[in-house]
C-alpha positions as CSV (number, residue, x, y, z in Angstrom):
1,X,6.9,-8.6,-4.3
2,X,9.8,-6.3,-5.3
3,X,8.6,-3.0,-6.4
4,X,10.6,-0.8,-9.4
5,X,12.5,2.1,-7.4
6,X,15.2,4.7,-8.6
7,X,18.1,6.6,-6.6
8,X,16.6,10.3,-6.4
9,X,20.3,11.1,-7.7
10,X,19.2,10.3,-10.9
11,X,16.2,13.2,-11.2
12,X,17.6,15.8,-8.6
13,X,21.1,16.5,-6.9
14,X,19.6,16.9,-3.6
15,X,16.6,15.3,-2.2
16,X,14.0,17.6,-1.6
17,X,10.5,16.9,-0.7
18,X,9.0,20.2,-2.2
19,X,10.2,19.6,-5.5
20,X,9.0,15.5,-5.3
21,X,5.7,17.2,-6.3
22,X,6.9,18.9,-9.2
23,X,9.6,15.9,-10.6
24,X,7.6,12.6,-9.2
25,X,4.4,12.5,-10.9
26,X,6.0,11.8,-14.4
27,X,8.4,9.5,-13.0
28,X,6.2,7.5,-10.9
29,X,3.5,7.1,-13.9
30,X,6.4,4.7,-15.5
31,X,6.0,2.5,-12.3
32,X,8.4,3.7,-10.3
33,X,7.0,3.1,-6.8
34,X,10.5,3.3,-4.4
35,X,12.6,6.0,-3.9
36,X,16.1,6.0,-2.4
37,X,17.9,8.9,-0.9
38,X,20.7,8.8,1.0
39,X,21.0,10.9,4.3
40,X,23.6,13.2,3.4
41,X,22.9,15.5,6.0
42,X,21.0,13.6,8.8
43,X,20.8,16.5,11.2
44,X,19.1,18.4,8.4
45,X,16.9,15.9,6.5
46,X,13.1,17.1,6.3
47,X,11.7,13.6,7.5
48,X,8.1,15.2,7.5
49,X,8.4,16.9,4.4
50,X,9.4,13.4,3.6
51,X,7.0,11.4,4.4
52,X,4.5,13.7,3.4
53,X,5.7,13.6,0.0
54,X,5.4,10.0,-0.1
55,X,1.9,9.9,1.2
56,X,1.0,12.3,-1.6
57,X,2.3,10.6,-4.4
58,X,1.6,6.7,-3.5
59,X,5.3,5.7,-3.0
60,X,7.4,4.3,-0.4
61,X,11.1,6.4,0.5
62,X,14.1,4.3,1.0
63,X,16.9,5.8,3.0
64,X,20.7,4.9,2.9
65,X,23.8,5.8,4.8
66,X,27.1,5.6,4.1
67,X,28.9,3.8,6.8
68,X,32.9,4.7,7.1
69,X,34.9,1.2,6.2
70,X,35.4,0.3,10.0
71,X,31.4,0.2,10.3
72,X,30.9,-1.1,7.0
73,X,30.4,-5.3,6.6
74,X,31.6,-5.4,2.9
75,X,35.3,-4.0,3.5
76,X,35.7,-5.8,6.6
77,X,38.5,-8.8,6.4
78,X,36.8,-12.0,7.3
C-alpha cells in the first residue's frame, strides 16, 4: 500500500534531523508518513540522526541521488 510522502524541500532547505522534531509533527498529523531527501552531501549526511528521527516520529525516510546523465537510465539513448 503506497503511503502519502513529501520532498523535505518543501518544509526545509536542508535536511536536518534535529529540526524533523520541531517541523514534522504538524506535517505528519496530515498523513504524511514518507519523507524524501536527497543526499546532497553523502560524506556528510547524519544517517543516525536520521534514522533516529524517523523512529521518533513513526515515518519512513526515503533517500535519492542524483546520478550524472552517463549513470543515469532516463537520458541514455536506447
Amino acid at each position: 500500500m503506497s503511503q502519502p510522502g513529501l520532498h523535505s524541500a518543501t518544509f526545509t532547505p536542508l535536511w536536518d534531523p534535529d529540526e524533523a522534531d520541531r517541523l514534522l509533527p504538524s506535517i505528519t498529523t496530515q498523513g504524511v508518513r514518507v519523507i524524501e531527501t536527497p543526499l546532497l552531501d553523502p560524506e556528510g549526511f547524519d544517517f543516525i540522526g536520521t534514522r533516529h528521527a524517523a523512529e521518533r516520529l513513526g515515518i519512513e525516510i526515503v533517500c535519492l541521488l542524483g546520478l550524472p546523465d552517463e549513470l543515469d537510465v532516463l537520458t541514455q539513448a536506447d
